[in-house]
C-alpha positions, -999 to 999 in steps of 0.1 A, spaced: -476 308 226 -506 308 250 -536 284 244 -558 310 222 -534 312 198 -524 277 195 -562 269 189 -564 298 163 -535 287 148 -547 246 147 -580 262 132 -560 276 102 -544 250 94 -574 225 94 -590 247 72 -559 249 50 -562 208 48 -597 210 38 -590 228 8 -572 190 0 -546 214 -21 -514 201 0 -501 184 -30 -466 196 -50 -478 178 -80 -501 207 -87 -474 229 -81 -463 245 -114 -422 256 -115 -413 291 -109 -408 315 -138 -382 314 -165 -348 332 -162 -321 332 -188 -294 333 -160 -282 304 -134 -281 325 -108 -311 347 -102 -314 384 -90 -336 400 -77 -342 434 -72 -359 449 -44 -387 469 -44 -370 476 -76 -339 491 -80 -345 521 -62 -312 538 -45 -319 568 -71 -363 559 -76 -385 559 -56 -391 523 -43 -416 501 -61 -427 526 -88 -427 520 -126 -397 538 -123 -378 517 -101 -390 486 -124 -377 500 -157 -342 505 -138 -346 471 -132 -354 459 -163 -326 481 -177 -299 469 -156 -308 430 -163 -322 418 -133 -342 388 -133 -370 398 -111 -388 429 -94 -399 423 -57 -429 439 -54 -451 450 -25 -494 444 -29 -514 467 -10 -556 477 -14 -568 509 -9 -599 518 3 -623 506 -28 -604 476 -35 -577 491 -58 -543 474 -55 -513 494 -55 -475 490 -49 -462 504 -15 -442 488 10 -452 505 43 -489 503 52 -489 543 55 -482 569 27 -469 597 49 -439 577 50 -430 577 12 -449 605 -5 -463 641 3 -495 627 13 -512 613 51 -526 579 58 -528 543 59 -536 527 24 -567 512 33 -581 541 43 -575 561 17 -595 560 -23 -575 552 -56 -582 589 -72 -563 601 -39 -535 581 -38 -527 588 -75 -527 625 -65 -497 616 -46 -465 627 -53 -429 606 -48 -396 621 -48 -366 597 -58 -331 609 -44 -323 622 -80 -351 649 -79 -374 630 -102 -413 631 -91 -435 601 -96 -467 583 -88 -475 553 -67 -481 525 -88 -511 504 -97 -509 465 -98 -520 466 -132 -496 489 -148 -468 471 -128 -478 439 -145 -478 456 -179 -444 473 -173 -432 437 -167 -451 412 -191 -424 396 -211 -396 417 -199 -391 410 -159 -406 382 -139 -421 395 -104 -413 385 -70 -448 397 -57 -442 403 -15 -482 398 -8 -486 425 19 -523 432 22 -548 424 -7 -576 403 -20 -560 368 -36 -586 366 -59 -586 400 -72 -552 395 -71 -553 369 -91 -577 379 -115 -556 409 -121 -523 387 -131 -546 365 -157 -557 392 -175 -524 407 -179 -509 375 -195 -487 373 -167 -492 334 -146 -463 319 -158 -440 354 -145 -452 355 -108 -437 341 -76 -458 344 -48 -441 352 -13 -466 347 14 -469 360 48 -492 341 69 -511 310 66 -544 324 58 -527 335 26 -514 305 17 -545 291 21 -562 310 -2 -536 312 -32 -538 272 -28 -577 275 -29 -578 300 -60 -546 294 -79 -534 263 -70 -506 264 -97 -489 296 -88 -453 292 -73 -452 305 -35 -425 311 -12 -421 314 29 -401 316 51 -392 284 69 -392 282 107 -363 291 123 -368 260 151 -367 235 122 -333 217 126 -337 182 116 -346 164 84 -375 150 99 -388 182 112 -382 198 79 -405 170 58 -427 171 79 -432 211 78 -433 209 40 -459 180 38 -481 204 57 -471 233 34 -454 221 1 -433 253 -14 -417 258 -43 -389 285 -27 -380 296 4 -358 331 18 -342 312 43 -318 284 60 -329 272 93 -298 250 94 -270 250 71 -272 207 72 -307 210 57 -301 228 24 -293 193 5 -327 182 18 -340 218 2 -321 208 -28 -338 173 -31 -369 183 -28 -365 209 -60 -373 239 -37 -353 268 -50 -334 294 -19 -333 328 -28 -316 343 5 -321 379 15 -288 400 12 -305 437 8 -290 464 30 -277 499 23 -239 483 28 -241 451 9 -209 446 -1 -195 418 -23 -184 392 8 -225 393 14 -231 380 -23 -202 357 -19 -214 339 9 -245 335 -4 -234 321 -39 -211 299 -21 -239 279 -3 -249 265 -35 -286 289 -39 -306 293 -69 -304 334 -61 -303 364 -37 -326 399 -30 -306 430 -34 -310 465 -30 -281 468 -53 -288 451 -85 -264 469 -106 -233 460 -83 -242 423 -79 -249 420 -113 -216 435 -124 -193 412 -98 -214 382 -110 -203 388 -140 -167 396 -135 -165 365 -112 -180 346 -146 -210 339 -128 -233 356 -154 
């Protein structure tokens, strides 16, 4: 890392600790789940729907899984909308990036899921509807406005449903600043090996989950601490030695692209 971006990053975090939010205490736990061992379906479960549309939610919700992960994008006047890659060219019939495209346009857009079916791109707002009370979401914060973001998930009912995953500090800063109650999740560093080195990283940034094991000795430490490990196990040939591996090491859950298959060998294995 050269010298600029050391200072850049030293500048975020110094404005992170001025927000005096680094505290778990305000922390609230993450969202209720009837099952021991959570999963969570990505993008929704979308081998047959399109990926992150209502559709791919409802499958979700149908098959049992715990939560949705979700992707949060704004278009061009502020609208937030579900898509995972930053252009729509690559999903629907349409061209573009996103942000630079208006609300009215996207919703013209048309998906095709691998069983025929046409659908929509999704709106924040109806996804939160299609989940109150049914489906907690695992909300992958891609591009957006944490405040509108926000505001958005209060008036659908839905604080106590939401886990947060973050991608960059600025982020982070910001949900700590706005809403500093909601759950949210990163991704440790990989160069963390030690205890020490692992405290000291969360007493910067406190989290209340993390995707990831820098070192298989520091997951009782994880443990201790209360911080739940939901490990990443989606690919297109997951198969069940993936899911066993990752029960094995003692998580709290995994992300699948296959939701119906874990969720059926969890529950042969009396696991669910």
């Amino acid at each position: 890392m050269n010298s600029k971006k050391k200072l850049a990053l030293c500048a975020i975090l110094m404005s992170c600790f001025c927000f005096t939010c680094f505290s778990q205490q305000v922390a609230k736990s993450l969202p209720k789940s009837k099952h021991g061992f959570i999963v969570i379906a990505h993008r929704g479960s979308h081998l047959n729907k399109p990926e992150n549309t209502i559709a791919a939610i409802e499958e979700a919700i149908l098959l049992g899984a715990d939560y949705v992960e979700l992707d949060l994008r704004t278009t061009r006047d502020g609208q937030l909308v579900l898509l995972h890659n930053d252009r729509v060219d690559q999903v629907s019939d349409g061209k573009g990036l996103i942000k630079d495209l208006d609300f009215e346009t996207i919703k013209k857009l048309t998906l095709k899921g691998v069983d025929g079916s046409l659908h929509q791109i999704a709106s924040f707002a109806d996804a939160l509807k299609t989940c109150k009370g049914r489906i907690n979401i695992y909300l992958d914060f891609k591009a957006a406005d944490v405040g509108l973001a926000y505001k958005e998930i209060e008036k659908a009912g839905m604080t106590d449903q939401v886990l947060v995953y973050i991608n960059e500090l600025k982020q982070y800063c910001s949900w700590k600043k706005i809403a500093p109650k909601m759950p949210l999740m990163f991704s440790l560093n990989k160069t963390i090996r030690t205890r020490e080195a692992l405290l000291a990283a969360l007493d910067k940034m406190p989290l209340d989950a993390v995707d990831n094991i820098p070192a298989e000795n520091l997951l009782p430490v994880i443990r201790s601490l209360g911080i739940s490990v939901f490990l990443d196990v989606q690919k297109s040939n997951e198969m069940p030695d993936d899911w066993k591996n990752a029960i094995n090491k003692g998580i709290q859950g995994v992300q699948t692209d296959h939701p119906k298959a874990l969720i059926e060998y969890l529950k042969a294995n009396k696991i669910r």
